[in-house]
C-alpha atoms as one frame of an Amber mdcrd trajectory, in Angstrom:
protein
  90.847 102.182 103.307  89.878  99.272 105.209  88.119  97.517 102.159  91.301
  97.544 100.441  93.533  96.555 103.443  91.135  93.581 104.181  90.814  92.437
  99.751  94.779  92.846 100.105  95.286  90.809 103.350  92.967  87.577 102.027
  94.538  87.881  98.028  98.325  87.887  99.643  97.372  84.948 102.046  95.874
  83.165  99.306  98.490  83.756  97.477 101.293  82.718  99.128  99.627  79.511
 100.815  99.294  78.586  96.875 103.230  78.341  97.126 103.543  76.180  99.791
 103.921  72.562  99.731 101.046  70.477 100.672 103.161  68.142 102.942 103.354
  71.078 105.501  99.901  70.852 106.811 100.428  73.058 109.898 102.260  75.830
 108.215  99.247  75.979 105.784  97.062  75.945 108.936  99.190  78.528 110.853
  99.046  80.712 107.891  95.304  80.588 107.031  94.595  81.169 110.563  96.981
  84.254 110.806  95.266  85.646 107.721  91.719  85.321 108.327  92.649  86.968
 112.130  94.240  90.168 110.425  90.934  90.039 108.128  88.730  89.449 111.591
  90.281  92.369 112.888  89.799  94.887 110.012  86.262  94.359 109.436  85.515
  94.702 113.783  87.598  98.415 112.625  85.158  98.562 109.714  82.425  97.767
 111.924  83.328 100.115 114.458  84.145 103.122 111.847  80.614 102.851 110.267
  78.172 105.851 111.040  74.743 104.446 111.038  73.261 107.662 110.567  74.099
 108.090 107.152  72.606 106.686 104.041  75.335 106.989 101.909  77.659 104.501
 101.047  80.638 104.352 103.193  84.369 102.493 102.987  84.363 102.898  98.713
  87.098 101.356  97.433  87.883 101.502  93.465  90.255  99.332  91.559  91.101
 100.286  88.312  91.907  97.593  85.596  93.287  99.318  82.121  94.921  98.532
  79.375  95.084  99.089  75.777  91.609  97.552  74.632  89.837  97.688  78.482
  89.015 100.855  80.766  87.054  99.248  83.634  86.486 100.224  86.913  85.248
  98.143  90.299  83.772 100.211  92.706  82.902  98.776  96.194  81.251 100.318
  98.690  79.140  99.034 102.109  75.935 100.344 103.245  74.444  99.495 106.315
  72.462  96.380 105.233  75.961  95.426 103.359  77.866  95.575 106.394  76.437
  92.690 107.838  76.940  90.796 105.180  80.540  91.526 104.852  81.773  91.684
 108.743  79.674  88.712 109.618  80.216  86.274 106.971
């Protein structure tokens, strides 16, 4: 849940600071900084969430992209080395 509530947050703040004009420096600044803060805060949830004493994977998240000629699936999950990596970047 959180995977996909953090990949949501970033796309939609990436996407709407592509809209704005590049003359507005601060908005763009305001914006960015709002974003990555809701991000910040989701992955210390993630963090916190994470049982250490399993060794399966934990948060998966699976996006589904079909159409007529594709059927593919994305599947990500974190682990415990993984989790570092993604909540500390």
């Amino acid at each position: 849940m959180f995977l996909t509530l953090i990949f949501s947050v970033l796309l939609f703040s990436i996407f709407c600071i592509f809209f704005l004009k590049n003359t507005n420096i601060n908005l763009i600044r305001i914006f960015s900084l709002f974003g990555s803060g809701v991000a910040l805060i989701l992955s210390c949830l993630l963090l916190v969430e994470f049982d250490p004493n399993s060794y399966h994977f934990q948060s998966i998240a699976t996006y589904k992209v079909s159409s007529d000629f594709l059927n593919i699936f994305f599947t990500f999950g974190l682990d415990g080395i993984s989790l570092f990596f993604f909540c500390f970047k």
